[in-house]
LUMLUM-825721 format. One line per field, with one value per residue (C-alpha): residue number from 0; x, z, y; residue in one letter. Coordinates in nm, 2 decimals. Each point is the difference from the previous one (the first is absolute). Example, Ala and Ser with C-alpha at 12.3 -4.5 7.8 and 13.67 -1.06 7.14 Angstrom:
! residues 2
seq: [0/1]
px: [1.23/0.14]
pz: [0.78/-0.07]
py: [-0.45/0.34]
type: [A/S]
END
This chain:
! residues 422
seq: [0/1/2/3/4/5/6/7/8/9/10/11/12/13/14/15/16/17/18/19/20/21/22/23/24/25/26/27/28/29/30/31/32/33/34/35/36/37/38/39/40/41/42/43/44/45/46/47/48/49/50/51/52/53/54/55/56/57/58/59/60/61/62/63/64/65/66/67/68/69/70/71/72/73/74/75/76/77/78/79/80/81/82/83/84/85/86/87/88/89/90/91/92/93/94/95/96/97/98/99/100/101/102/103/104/105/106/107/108/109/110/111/112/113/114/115/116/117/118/119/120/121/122/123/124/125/126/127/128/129/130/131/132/133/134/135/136/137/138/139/140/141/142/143/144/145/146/147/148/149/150/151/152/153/154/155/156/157/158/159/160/161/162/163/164/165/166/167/168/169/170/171/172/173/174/175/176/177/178/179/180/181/182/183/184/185/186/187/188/189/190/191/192/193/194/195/196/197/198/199/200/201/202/203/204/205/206/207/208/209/210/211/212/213/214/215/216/217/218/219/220/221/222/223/224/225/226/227/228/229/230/231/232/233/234/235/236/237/238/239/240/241/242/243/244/245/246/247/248/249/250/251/252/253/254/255/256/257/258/259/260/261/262/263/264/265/266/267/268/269/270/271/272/273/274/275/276/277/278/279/280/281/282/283/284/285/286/287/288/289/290/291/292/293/294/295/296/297/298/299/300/301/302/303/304/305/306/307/308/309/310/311/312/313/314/315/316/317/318/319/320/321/322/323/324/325/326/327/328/329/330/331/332/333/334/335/336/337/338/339/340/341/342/343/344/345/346/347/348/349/350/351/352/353/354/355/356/357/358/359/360/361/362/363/364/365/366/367/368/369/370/371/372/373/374/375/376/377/378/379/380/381/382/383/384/385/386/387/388/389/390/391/392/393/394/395/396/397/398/399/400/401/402/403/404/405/406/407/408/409/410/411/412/413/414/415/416/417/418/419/420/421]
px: [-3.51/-0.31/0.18/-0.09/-0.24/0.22/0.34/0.13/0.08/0.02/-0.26/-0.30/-0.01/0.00/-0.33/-0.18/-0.20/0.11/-0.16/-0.23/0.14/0.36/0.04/0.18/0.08/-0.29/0.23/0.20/-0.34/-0.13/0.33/-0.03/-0.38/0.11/0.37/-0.26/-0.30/0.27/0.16/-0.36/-0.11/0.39/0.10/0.35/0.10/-0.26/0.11/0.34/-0.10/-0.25/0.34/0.21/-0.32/0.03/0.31/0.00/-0.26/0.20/0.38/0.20/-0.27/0.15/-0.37/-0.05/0.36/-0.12/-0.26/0.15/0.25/-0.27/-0.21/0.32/0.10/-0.42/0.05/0.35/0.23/0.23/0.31/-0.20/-0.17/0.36/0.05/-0.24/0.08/0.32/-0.10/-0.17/0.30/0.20/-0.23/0.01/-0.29/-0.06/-0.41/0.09/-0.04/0.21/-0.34/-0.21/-0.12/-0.03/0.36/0.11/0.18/0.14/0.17/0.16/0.17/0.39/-0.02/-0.23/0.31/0.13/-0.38/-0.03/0.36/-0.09/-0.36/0.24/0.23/-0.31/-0.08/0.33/-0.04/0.14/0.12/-0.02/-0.32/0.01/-0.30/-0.14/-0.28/-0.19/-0.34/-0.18/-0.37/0.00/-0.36/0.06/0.08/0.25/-0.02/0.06/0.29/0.17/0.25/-0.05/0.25/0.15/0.06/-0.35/-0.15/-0.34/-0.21/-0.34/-0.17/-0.25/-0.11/-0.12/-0.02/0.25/0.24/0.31/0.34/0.30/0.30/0.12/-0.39/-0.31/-0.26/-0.34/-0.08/-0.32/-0.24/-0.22/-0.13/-0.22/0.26/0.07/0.32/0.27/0.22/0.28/0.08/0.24/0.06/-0.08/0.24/-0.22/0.05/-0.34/-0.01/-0.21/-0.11/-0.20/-0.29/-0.26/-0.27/0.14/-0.15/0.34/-0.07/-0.16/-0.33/0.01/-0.39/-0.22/0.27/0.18/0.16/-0.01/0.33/0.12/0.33/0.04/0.22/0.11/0.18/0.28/-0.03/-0.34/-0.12/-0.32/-0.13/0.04/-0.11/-0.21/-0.04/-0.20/0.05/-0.32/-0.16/0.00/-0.19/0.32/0.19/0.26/0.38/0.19/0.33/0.28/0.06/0.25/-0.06/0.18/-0.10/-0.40/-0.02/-0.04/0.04/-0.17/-0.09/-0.26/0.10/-0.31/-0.15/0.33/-0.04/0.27/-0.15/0.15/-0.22/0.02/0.07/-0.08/-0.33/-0.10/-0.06/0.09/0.13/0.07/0.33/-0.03/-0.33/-0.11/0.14/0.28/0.19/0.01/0.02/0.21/0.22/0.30/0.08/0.25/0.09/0.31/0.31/-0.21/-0.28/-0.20/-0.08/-0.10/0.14/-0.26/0.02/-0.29/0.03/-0.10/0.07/0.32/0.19/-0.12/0.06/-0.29/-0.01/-0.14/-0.11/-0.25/0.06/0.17/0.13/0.38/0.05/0.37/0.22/0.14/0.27/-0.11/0.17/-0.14/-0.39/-0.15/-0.35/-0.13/0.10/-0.19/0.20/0.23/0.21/0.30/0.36/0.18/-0.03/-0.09/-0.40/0.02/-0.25/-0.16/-0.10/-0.25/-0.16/0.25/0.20/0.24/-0.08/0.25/0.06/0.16/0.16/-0.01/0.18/-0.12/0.11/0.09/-0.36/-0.16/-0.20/0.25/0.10/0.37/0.07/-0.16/0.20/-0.13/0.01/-0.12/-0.19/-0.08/0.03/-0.11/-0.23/-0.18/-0.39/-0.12/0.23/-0.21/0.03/0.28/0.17/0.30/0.22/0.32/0.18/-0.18/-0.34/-0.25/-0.24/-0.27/0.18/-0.34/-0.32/-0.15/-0.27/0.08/-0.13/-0.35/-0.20/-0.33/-0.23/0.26/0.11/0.39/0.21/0.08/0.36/0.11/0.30/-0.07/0.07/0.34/0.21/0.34/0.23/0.23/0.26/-0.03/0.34/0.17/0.08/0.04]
pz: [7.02/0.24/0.28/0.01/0.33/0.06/0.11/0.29/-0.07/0.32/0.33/-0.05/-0.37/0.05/0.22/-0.23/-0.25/-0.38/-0.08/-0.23/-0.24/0.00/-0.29/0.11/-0.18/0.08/0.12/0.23/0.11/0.07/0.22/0.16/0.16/0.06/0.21/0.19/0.08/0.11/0.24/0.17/0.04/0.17/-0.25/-0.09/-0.18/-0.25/0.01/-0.09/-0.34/-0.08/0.04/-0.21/-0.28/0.02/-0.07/-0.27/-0.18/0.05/0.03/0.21/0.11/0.34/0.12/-0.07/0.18/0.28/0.04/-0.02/0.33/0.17/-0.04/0.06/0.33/0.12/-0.11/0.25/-0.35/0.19/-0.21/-0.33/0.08/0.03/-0.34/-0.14/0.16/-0.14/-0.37/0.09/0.15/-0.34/-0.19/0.23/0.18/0.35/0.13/0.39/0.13/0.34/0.06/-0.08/0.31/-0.19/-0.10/0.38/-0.10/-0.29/0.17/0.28/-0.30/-0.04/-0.34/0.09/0.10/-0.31/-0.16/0.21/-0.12/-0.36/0.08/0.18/-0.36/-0.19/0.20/-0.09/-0.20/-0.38/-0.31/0.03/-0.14/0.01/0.01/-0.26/0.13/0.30/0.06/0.30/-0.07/0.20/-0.10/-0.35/-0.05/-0.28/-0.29/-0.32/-0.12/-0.35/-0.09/-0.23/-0.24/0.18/0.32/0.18/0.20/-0.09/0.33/0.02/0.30/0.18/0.23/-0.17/-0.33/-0.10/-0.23/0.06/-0.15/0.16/-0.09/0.30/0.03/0.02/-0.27/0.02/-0.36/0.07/0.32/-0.05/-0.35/-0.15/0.16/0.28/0.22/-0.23/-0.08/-0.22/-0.26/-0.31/-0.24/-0.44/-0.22/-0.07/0.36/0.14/0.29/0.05/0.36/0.10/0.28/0.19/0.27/0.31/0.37/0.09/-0.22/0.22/-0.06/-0.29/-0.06/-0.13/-0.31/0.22/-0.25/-0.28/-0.18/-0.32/-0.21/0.01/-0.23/0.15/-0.20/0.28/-0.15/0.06/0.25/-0.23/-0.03/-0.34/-0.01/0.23/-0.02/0.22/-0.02/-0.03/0.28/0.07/0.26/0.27/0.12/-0.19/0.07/-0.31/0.14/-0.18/-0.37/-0.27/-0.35/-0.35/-0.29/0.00/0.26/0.38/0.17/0.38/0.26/0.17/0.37/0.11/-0.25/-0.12/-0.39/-0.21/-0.23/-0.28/-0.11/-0.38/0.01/-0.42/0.06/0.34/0.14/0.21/-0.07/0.24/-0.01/0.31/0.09/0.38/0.23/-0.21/0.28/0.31/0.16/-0.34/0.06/-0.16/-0.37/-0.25/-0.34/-0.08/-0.21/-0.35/0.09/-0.10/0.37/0.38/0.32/0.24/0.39/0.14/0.33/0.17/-0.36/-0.01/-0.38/-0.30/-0.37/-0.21/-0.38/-0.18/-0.30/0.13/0.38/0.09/0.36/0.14/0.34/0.03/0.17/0.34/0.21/0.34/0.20/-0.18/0.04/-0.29/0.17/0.19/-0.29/-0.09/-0.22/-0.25/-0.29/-0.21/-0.04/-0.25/0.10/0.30/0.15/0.31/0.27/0.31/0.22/0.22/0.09/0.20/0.31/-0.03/-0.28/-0.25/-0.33/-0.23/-0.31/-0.24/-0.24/-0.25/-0.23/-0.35/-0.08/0.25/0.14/0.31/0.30/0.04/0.30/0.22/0.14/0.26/-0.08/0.30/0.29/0.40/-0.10/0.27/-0.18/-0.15/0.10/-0.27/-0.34/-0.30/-0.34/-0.19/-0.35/-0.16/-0.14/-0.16/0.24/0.35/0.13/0.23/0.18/0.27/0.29/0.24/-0.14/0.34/-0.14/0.34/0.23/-0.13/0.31/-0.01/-0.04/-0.32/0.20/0.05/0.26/0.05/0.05/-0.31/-0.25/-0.34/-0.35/-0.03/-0.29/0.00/-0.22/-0.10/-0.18/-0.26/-0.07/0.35/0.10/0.33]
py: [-8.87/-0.09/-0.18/-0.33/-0.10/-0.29/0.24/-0.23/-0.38/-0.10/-0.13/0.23/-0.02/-0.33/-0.05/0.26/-0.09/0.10/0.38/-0.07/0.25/-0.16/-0.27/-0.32/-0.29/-0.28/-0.28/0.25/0.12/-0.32/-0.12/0.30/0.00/-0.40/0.19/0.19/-0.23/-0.26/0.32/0.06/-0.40/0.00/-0.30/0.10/-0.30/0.04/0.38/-0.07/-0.20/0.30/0.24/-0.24/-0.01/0.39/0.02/-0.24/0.20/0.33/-0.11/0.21/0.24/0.14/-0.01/-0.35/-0.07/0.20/-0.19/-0.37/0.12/0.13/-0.34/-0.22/0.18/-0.01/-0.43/0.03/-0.06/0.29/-0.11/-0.05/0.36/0.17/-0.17/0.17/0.31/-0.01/-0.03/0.34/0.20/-0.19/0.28/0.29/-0.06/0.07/-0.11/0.16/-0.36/0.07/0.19/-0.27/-0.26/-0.29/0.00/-0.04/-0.36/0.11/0.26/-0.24/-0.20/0.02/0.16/0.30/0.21/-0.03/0.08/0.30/0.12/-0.02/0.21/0.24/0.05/0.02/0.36/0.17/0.27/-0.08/0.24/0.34/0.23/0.38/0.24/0.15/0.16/0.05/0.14/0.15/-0.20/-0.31/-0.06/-0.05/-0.34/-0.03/-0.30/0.13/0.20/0.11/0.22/0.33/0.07/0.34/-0.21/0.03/-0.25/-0.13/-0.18/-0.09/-0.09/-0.28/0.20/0.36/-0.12/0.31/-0.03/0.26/0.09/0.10/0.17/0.27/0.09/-0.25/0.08/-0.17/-0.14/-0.17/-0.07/-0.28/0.18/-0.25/-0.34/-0.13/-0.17/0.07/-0.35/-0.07/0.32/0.00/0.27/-0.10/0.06/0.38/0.08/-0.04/-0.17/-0.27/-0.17/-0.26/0.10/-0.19/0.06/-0.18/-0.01/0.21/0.27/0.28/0.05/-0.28/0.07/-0.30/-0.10/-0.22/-0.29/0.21/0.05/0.19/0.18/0.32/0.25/0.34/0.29/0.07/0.33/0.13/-0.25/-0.07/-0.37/-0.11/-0.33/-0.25/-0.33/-0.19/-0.39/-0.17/-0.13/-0.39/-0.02/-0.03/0.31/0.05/0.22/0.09/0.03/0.01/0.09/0.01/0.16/-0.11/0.22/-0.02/-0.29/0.07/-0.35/0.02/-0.24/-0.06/-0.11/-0.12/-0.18/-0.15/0.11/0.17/0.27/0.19/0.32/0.09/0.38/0.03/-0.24/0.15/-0.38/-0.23/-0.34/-0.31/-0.15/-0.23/-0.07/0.08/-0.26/-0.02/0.14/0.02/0.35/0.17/0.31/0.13/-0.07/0.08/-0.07/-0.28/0.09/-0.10/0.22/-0.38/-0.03/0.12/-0.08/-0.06/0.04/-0.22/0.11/-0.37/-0.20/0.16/0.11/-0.08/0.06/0.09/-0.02/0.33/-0.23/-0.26/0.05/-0.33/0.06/-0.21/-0.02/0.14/-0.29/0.12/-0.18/-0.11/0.28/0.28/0.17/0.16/0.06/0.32/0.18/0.35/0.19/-0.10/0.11/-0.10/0.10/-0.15/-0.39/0.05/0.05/0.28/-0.08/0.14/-0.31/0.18/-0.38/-0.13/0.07/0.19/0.19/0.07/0.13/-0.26/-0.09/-0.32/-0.16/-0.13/-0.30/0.04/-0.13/0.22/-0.28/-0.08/0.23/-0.07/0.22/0.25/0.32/0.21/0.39/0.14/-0.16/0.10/0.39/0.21/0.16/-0.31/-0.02/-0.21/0.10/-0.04/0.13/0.17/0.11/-0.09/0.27/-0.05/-0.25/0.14/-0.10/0.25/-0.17/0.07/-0.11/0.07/-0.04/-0.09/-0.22/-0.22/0.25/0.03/-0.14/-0.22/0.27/0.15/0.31/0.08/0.11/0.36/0.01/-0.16/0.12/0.17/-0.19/-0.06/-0.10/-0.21/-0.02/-0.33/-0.07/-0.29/-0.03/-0.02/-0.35/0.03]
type: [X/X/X/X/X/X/X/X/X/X/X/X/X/X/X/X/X/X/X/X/X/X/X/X/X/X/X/X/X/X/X/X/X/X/X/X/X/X/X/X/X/X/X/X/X/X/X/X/X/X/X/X/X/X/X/X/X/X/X/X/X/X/X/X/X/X/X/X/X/X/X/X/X/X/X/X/X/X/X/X/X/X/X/X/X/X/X/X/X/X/X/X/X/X/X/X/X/X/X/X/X/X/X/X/X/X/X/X/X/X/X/X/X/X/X/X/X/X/X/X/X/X/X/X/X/X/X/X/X/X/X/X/X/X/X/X/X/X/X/X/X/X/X/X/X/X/X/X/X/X/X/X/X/X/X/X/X/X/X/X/X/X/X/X/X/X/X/X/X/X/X/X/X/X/X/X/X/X/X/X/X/X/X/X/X/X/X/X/X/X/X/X/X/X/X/X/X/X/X/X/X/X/X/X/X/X/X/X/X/X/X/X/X/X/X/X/X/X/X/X/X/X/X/X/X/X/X/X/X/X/X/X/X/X/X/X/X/X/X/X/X/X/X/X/X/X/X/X/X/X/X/X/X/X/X/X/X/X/X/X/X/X/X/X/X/X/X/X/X/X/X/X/X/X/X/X/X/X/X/X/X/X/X/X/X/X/X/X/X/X/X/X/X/X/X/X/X/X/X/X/X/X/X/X/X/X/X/X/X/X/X/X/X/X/X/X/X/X/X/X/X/X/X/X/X/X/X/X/X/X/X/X/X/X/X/X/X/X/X/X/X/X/X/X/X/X/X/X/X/X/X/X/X/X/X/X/X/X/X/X/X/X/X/X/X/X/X/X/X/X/X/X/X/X/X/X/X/X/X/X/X/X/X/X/X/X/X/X/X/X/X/X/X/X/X/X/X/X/X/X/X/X/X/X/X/X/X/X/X/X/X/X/X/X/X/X/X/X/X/X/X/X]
END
């Protein structure tokens, strides 16, 4: 998936402006230039009722709650702030505010002890995830993975553009033959594998495609480019991220436009099944129970459910003290929907329930969370009743200028029970 611009809720996301190529919802969008034209003419009263119309757009959006404490502590509502704050830490979700000035009163109020307490729980490290594999390359910039029927490993990377497999040796498969960044990846039901690629600015060397975006089929085999598909241009960039295939249908989205695609493999076409905008920064997917729908992790809309028939989207319900945004990859194990939540803090690897109509989250259990080797988890694979994901995909250390540190650890792969209820 192309991560989304907007990756950190909190202070200096706020005072940007939107990216231009992130698609937002046009009352959110509209409270939000009000939040941050009230911040810069130092009129926090009339920032606080922009916060509470943000959040009323998008309900429960940390970003938006983020936002509300940080304009009630600037308007000296300290108590009403640490209200806020605590809605937050009810869903996991630490913003670093003990490093922020203007929470100086909040932090001088009886309750903050007990605030700080609860950040302090949220870092302790959670379930327990093995390695699966570890590589040497910490330049290649891990996102999608599958898994071959004899065991191997497939990865594809942001950075080179390569696409490897690993079983005991690393074998290159492909090297920027004809695609770009390689994305999401899933194997059809013939055993081709196909991936989802795309020209982004942290592809090296990216050339003059930037925006373009495409499926791909590989034979594993020879290595050999069987099919490309290049999504037709709309005038925007566009990042086919993540995929998922049923029969003849691939179903992809687009994370940057917000559209939901599925690509006929019999007609060679694409069709629209949510229209761009639709979303608003679409990731992971997976097919329900029925096979009649998709999951749908809209990683600031948070989960929906996505009708194959005519498209109709629901908003899954959510209780209060659970966060189903900042989602990137996500999958499905029996009734419950896996996910990586790579856009909040601390990031964590997840599990749903479901309701019996599939339209309700019941409960949310934590798989694994603060592993020592997290930098940035995103994508994985169900097998059986264990999930392997990339636990470091290091898209957080690109710098302004898209150029990465040296010393950084090569792609590594957990692995997660998802029967243990520990």
């Amino acid at each position: 998936m192309m991560k989304n611009p907007v990756r950190w809720f909190g202070l200096m996301c706020m005072l940007a402006a939107l990216p231009l190529n992130v698609v937002a919802d046009d009352e959110y969008t509209f409270a939000r230039a009000e939040l941050v034209a009230a911040y810069q003419a130092q009129d926090y009263a009339t920032m606080i009722i922009a916060a509470h119309n943000a959040l009323a757009a998008r309900p429960e959006y940390p970003g938006a709650l983020f936002n509300l404490a940080f304009a009630q502590a600037l308007a000296g509502k300290s108590a009403e702030s640490l209200a806020t704050l605590d809605r937050l830490l009810a869903k996991g979700i630490d913003y670093g505010v003990s490093d922020i000035d203007e929470f100086a009163a909040v932090r001088e109020l009886p309750g903050w002890a007990d605030y700080v307490a609860g950040i302090e729980k949220l870092y302790a490290p959670v379930g327990q995830a093995s390695v699966a594999l570890q590589l040497d390359d910490g330049q290649f910039v891990p996102e999608g993975i599958a898994l071959d029927e004899d065991g191997s490993f497939l990865l594809g990377s942001i950075r080179k553009g390569q696409l490897i497999r690993a079983n005991g040796k690393v074998e290159l498969l492909s090297d920027k033959a004809g695609h770009w960044s390689v994305f999401g990846m899933r194997f059809d039901e013939k055993g081709d594998l196909w991936f989802a690629s795309a020209a982004v600015a942290q592809l090296a060397d990216p050339g003059h495609t930037i925006g373009s975006s495409g499926l791909f089929r590989i034979d594993v085999e020879s290595g050999d480019i069987t099919r490309e598909v290049i999504l037709p241009q709309s005038g925007d960039d566009q990042v086919l991220g993540d995929l998922v295939i049923e029969g003849s249908s691939i179903y992809t989205t687009d994370s940057l436009t917000g559209a939901l695609y599925r690509y006929s493999i019999e007609k060679d076409r694409y069709e629209t099944l949510a229209e761009p905008g639709t979303f608003g920064s679409p990731q992971g997917l997976v097919f329900d129970e029925s096979g009649a729908y998709l999951y749908v992790a809209d990683y600031i809309g948070g989960l929906y459910r996505v009708s194959l028939a005519d498209g109709l989207r629901d908003r899954l319900i959510v209780p209060r003290d659970i966060s189903d945004h900042g989602i990137d990859g996500l999958y499905r194990h029996g009734t419950e929907l896996v996910a990586i939540q790579n856009g909040i803090r601390p990031h964590r690897v997840v599990a749903f329930q479901l309701s019996g109509d599939g339209l309700e989250i019941d409960s949310v259990r934590t798989l694994v969370a603060n592993h020592e080797l997290f930098d940035e988890p995103t994508l994985g694979v169900v097998q059986g009743d264990e999930f392997f994901f990339v636990a470091n995909s290091h898209w957080n250390r690109f710098d302004e200028k898209n150029e990465l540190p040296a010393d950084l650890s090569g792609p590594t792969i957990l692995k997660v029970s998802l029967t243990s209820k520990e």
